[in-house]
N, C-alpha and C positions, 0 to 999 in steps of 0.2 A: 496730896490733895488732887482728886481729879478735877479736869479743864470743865467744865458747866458748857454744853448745849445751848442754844438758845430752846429747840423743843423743851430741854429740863426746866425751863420759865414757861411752860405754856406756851409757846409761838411754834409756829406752823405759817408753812408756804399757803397764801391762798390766795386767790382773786377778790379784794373788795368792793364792797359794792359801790359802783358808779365808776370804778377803775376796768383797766383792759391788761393791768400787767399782776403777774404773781409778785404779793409783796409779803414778809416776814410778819405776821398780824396776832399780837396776843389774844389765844383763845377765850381768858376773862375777862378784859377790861375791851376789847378790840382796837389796842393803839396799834398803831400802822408805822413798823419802821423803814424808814423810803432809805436806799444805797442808791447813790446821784454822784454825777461824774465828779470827780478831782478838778480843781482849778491850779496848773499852772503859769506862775509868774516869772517875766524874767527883762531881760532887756541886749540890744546890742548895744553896746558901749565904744562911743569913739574916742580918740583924743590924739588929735593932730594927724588926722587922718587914718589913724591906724585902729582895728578892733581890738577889745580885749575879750581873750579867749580862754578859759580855765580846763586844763586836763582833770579829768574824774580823780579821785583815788578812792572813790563809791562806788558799785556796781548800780545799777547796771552800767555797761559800757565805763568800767575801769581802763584808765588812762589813756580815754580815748578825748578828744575837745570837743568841751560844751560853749553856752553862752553862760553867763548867769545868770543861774534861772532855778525854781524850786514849786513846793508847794505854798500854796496859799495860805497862810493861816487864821484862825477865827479871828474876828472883831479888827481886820485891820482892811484898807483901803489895796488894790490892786497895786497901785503906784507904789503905797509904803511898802508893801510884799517884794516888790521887785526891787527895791534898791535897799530893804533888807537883807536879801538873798546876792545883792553885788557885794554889801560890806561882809556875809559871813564867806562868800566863794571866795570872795579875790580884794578882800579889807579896800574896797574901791566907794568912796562918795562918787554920790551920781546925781544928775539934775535930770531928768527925765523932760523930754519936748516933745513928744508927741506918741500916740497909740501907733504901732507900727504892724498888727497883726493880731487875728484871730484866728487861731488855728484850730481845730475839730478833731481829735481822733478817738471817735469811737472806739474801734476797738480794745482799747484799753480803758476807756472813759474818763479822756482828758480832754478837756478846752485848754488851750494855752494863750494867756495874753503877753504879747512880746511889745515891747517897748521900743522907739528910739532914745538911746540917752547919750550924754557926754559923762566924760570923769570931770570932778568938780576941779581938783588942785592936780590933776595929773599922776597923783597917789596909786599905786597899787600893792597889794600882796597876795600871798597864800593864804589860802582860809582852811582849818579843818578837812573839807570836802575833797580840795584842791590839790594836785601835787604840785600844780606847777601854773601860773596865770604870767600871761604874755601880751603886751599886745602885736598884733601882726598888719603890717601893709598886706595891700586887697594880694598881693601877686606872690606873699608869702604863708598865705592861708593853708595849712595842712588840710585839702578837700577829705581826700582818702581817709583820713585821719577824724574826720567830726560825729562826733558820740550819733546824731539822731536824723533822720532826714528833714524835722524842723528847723533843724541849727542851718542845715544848708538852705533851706526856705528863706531864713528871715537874713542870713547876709546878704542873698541876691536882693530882698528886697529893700534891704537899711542901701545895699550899693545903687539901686533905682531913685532912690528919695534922697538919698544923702545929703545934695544939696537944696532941694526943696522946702520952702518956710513951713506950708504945711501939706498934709497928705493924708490922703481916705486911706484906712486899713487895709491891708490884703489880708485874705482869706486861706484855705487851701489853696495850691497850684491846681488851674485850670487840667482836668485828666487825669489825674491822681486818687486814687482810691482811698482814703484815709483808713480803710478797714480791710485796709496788706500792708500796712504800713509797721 
């Protein structure tokens, strides 16, 4: 069976009207199908000082260290997204304290919301994803080694707030071009 076109449905690239961007637009009915950036979720997770860090064993960046972190999925809450994604990365309960970043990367068209959290009972494992989930002191951090340049973003910034009750979000790094990223 061949793969169906969206053209084979009658849709074509065009400019709608009262719009400025080409969108995918049924030539019969003219529903308009909008592609909007990915939401990524995730969090850094402490306990007793130390992060917990999960190596890929998923591309992109196979076994290289992530946080954990994933896509967002429909009908659920930012918060339950990301400590969804600690129990399937690294089998980790997580209490989530506070919004720790919003990261921007265009070029790929992800927003990423990064958490601060604890492990609830100090529990960790391997998840599917994962080859291998660790926690690491700040001074044992594999730098060289971390899957993404948000991963290094958001530990600098969990090590700035660490012990702070509460704390406004960081953003992108100041000078940082999210679209070379």
């Amino acid at each position: 069976m061949a793969i169906q076109k969206p053209a084979d449905y009658g849709f074509s690239h065009s400019v709608p009207e009262g719009d400025d961007k080409p969108r995918l637009v049924c030539g019969d009915c003219g529903w308009i199908h909008y592609v909007n950036p990915k939401i990524v979720v995730g969090s850094v997770v402490h306990h007793q000082g130390r992060v917990l860090l999960c190596r890929r064993a998923i591309e992109p960046r196979h076994g290289f260290w992530t946080l954990p972190a994933g896509f967002m999925e429909e009908r659920e809450t930012s918060e339950v997204g990301a400590a969804r994604e600690a129990m399937e990365e690294a089998c980790a309960r997580i209490e989530i304290d506070a919004l720790l970043a919003v990261y921007n990367i265009p070029r790929i068209s992800q927003v990423q919301l990064i958490y601060r959290a604890s492990l609830v009972d100090g529990q960790f494992g391997v998840g599917p994803e994962s080859l291998e989930a660790r926690l690491f002191a700040w001074d044992e951090i594999p730098w060289a080694d971390l899957a993404f340049p948000t991963v290094h973003w958001a530990l600098k910034h969990w090590f700035e707030t660490r012990d702070a009750a509460r704390i406004v979000p960081f953003g992108n790094p100041p000078g940082l071009d999210a679209n070379t990223l």
